[in-house]
N, C-alpha and C positions, 0 to 999 in steps of 0.2 A: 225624064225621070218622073215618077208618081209622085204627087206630091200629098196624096192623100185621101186616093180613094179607096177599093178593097184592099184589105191585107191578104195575101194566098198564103194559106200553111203547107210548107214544105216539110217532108217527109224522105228519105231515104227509099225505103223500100217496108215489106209488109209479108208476115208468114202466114200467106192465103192458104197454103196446101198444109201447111201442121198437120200431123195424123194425132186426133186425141189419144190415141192407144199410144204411139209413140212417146208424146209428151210424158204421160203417166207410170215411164219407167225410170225418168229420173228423181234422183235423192233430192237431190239441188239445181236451179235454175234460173239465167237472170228474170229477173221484175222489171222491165223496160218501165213498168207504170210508175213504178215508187217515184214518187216527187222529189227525193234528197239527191237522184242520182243524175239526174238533167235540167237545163232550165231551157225555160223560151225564149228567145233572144232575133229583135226584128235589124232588116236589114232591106237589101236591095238583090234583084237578082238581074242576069246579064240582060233582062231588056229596061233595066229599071222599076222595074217594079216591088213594088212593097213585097215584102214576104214575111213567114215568121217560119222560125226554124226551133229546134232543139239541139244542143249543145250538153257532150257532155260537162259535170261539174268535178274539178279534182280538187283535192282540202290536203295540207301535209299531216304524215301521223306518224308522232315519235315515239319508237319505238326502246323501252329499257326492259333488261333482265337484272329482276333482283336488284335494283335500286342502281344500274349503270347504263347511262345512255349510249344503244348503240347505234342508232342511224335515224334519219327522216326521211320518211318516204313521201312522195305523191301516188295519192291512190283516191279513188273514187269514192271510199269511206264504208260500202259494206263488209259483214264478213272480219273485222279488226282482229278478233282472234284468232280466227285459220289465220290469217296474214302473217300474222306478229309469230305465231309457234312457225308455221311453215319456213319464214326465214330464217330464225333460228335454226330450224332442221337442216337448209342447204346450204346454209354456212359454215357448218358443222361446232357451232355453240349450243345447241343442243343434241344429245345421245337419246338413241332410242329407246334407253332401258332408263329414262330421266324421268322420275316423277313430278308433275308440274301438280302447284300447290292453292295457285291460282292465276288468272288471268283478269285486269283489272282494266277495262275501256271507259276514258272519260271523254264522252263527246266534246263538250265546253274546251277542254285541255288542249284540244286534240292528240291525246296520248294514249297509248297501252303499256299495261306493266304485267309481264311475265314471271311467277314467280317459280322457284324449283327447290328440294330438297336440297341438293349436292347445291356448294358455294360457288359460284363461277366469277371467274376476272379476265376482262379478254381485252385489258389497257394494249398488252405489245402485240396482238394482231390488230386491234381497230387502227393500227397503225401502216399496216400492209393493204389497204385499200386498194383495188383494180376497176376500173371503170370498163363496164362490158359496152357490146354492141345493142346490148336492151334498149328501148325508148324509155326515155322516162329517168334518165339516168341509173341503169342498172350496177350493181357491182359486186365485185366478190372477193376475195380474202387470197392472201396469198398463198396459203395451205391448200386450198380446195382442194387438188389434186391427189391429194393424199388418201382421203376417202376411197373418191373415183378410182384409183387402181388398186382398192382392194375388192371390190363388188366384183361377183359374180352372180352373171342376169341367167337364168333360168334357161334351158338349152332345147326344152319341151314343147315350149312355148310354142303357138302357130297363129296365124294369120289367115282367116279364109279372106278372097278376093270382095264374094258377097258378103261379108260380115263388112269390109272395108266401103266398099257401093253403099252399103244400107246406112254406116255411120256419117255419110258425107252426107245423104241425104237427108237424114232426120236432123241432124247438127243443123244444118244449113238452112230447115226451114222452121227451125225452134226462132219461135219470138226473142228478139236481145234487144240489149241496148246498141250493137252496132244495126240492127236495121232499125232503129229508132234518129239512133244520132252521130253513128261513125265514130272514128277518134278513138276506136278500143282495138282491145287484143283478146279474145277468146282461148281460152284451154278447156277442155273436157275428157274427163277420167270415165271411162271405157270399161265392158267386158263383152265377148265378143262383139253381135252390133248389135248391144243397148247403151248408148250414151247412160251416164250413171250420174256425173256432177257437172255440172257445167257453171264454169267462174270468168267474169270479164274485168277487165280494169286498162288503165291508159298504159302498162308497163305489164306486156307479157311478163316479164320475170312475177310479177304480183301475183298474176291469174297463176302460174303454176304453184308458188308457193301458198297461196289459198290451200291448194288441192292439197299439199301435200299436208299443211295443217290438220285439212279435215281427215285425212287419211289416219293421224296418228293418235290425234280426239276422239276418232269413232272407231278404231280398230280396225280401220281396212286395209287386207293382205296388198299386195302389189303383184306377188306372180303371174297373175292369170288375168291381169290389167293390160290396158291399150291405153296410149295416151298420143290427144287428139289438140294439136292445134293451130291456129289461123296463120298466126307468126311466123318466119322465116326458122328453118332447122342451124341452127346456128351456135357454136361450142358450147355457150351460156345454156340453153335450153336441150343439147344430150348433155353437158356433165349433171341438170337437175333431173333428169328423166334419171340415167343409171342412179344417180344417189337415192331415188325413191326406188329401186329396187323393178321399176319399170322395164318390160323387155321389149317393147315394141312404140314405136313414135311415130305419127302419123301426121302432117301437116299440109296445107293447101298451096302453100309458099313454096319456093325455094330453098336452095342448100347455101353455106359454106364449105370452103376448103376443110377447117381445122373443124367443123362440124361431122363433115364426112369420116375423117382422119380417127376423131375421137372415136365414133360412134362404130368404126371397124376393131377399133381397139377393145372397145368393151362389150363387143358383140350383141350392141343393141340395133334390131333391124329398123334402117330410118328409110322412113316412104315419103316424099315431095310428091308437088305438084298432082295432088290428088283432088282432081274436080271432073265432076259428069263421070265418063268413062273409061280416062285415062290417071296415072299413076307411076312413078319413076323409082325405083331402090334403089339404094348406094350403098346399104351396108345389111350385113342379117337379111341378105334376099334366101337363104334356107329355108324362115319359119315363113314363107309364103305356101301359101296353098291355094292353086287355081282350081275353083270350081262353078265358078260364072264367066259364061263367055258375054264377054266385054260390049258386045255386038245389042245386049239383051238389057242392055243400061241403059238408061236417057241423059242426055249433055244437058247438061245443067240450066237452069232459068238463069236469065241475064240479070232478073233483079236479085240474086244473091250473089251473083259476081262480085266478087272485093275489089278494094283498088289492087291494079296490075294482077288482077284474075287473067283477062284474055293475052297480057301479055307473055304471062309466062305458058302459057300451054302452048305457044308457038316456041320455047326455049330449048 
């Protein structure tokens, strides 16, 4: 074992190929840099040797509407407001046609306080608590479903193949904090292949609720959205994609059963296993539209491979 001479910084991996024109069409995008979102943290590595790493850092943030507390999250701490409204939205404690009055982030607290015109009390659902398949301990209300089978997703909607190739590629070699420090989950809000927002945190359910925040803070429509993420395609993440009004889901991961099931029911088209220049549909394979042959694609660089990247593309 070292006992004290260099220390090696270890690293992940590094978005060498970034296209600056690419990067420059997103709204939003992580800061691997910002200091509050990682630290450096020394250790040993398999031959013994000194090392220094980065580690992401998670802080809880309790989130109340209108003076009622409704949950604590773990989250990574940027972005508290998309956060805080976004869950709101896929809980369905807040309505779309809800005037929010303000939004109050007290870092020291670690709290946000959502405030809204209309009186809300939601004492006998915070009582229907579900714990999802999310990291991070996800969860959802016992109503949810209720929303979800009233939505209807957009029937126009399409998917070109190349617009699909182009978003894996630019996503995948956008700077994050998982090629900084692992330990996240990525989503990114889409139109056709211009990545638009991209949001990370230790609890997939977070990253989309971000998005969907900033979706309803900044006015943006959802019909003609693609929505992209790292995380496995899994009930929790199609019933928040239909409840954003989302027609199309796109992910690197794997399926569930009741993921599948859901996502044929609400005719949102779910795409898996999408890296280098393959791609699987389970549901809404319709809004596909092949006009890149797949032969014309590059397989993906290993250093953007996720954990059980190689292994699901043999699945």
């Amino acid at each position: 074992m070292n006992d004290g001479g260099e220390v090696k910084t270890v690293r992940r991996g590094r978005a060498k190929s970034a296209d600056p024109k690419a990067l420059g069409d997103f709204l939003l995008r992580p800061d691997p840099g910002d200091p509050r979102l990682t630290e450096r943290v020394r250790g040993v590595d398999q031959e013994g040797a000194a090392i220094e790493t980065a580690v992401v850092v998670e802080r809880p943030l309790t989130l109340f509407l209108n003076g009622q507390e409704i949950v604590t999250m773990m989250t990574i701490g940027d972005f508290p407001e998309y956060l805080a409204v976004g869950y709101l939205l896929n809980q369905n404690m807040l309505r779309p046609d809800d005037a929010i009055t303000g939004i109050e982030n007290d870092e020291e607290l670690e709290l946000v306080v959502v405030r809204t015109e209309r009186e809300t009390n939601f004492e006998e659902k915070l009582k229907k608590k579900t714990h999802t398949s999310g990291c991070a301990q996800g969860t959802v209300f016992g109503d949810l479903m209720e929303k979800f089978e009233e939505v209807e997703l957009p029937r126009d909607a399409i998917l070109k193949t190349s617009w699909l190739y182009a978003l894996s590629r630019k996503i995948n070699t956008t700077p994050s904090l998982y090629l900084e420090a692992g330990a996240i989950h990525g989503c990114v809000l889409c139109e056709e292949d211009r990545p638009l927002v991209y949001m990370e945190d230790v609890g997939r359910h977070n990253a989309v609720d971000k998005i969907a925040g900033y979706m309803f803070l900044e006015g943006i429509t959802p019909q003609d959205k693609i929505f992209y993420t790292t995380g496995r395609l899994t009930s929790e993440m199609v019933i928040k994609t239909v409840q954003m009004g989302i027609p199309i889901l796109i992910s690197r991961s794997g399926f569930t059963a009741w993921g599948v099931e859901l996502a044929r029911q609400a005719n949102l088209t779910l795409v898996g296993r999408a890296k280098g220049r393959r791609f699987v549909a389970l549901a809404g394979e319709g809004r596909l539209a092949y006009d890149l042959d797949p032969e014309a694609v590059a397989e993906e660089d290993a250093r953007h491979q996720r954990k059980g990247g190689r292994a699901d593309d043999a699945a």
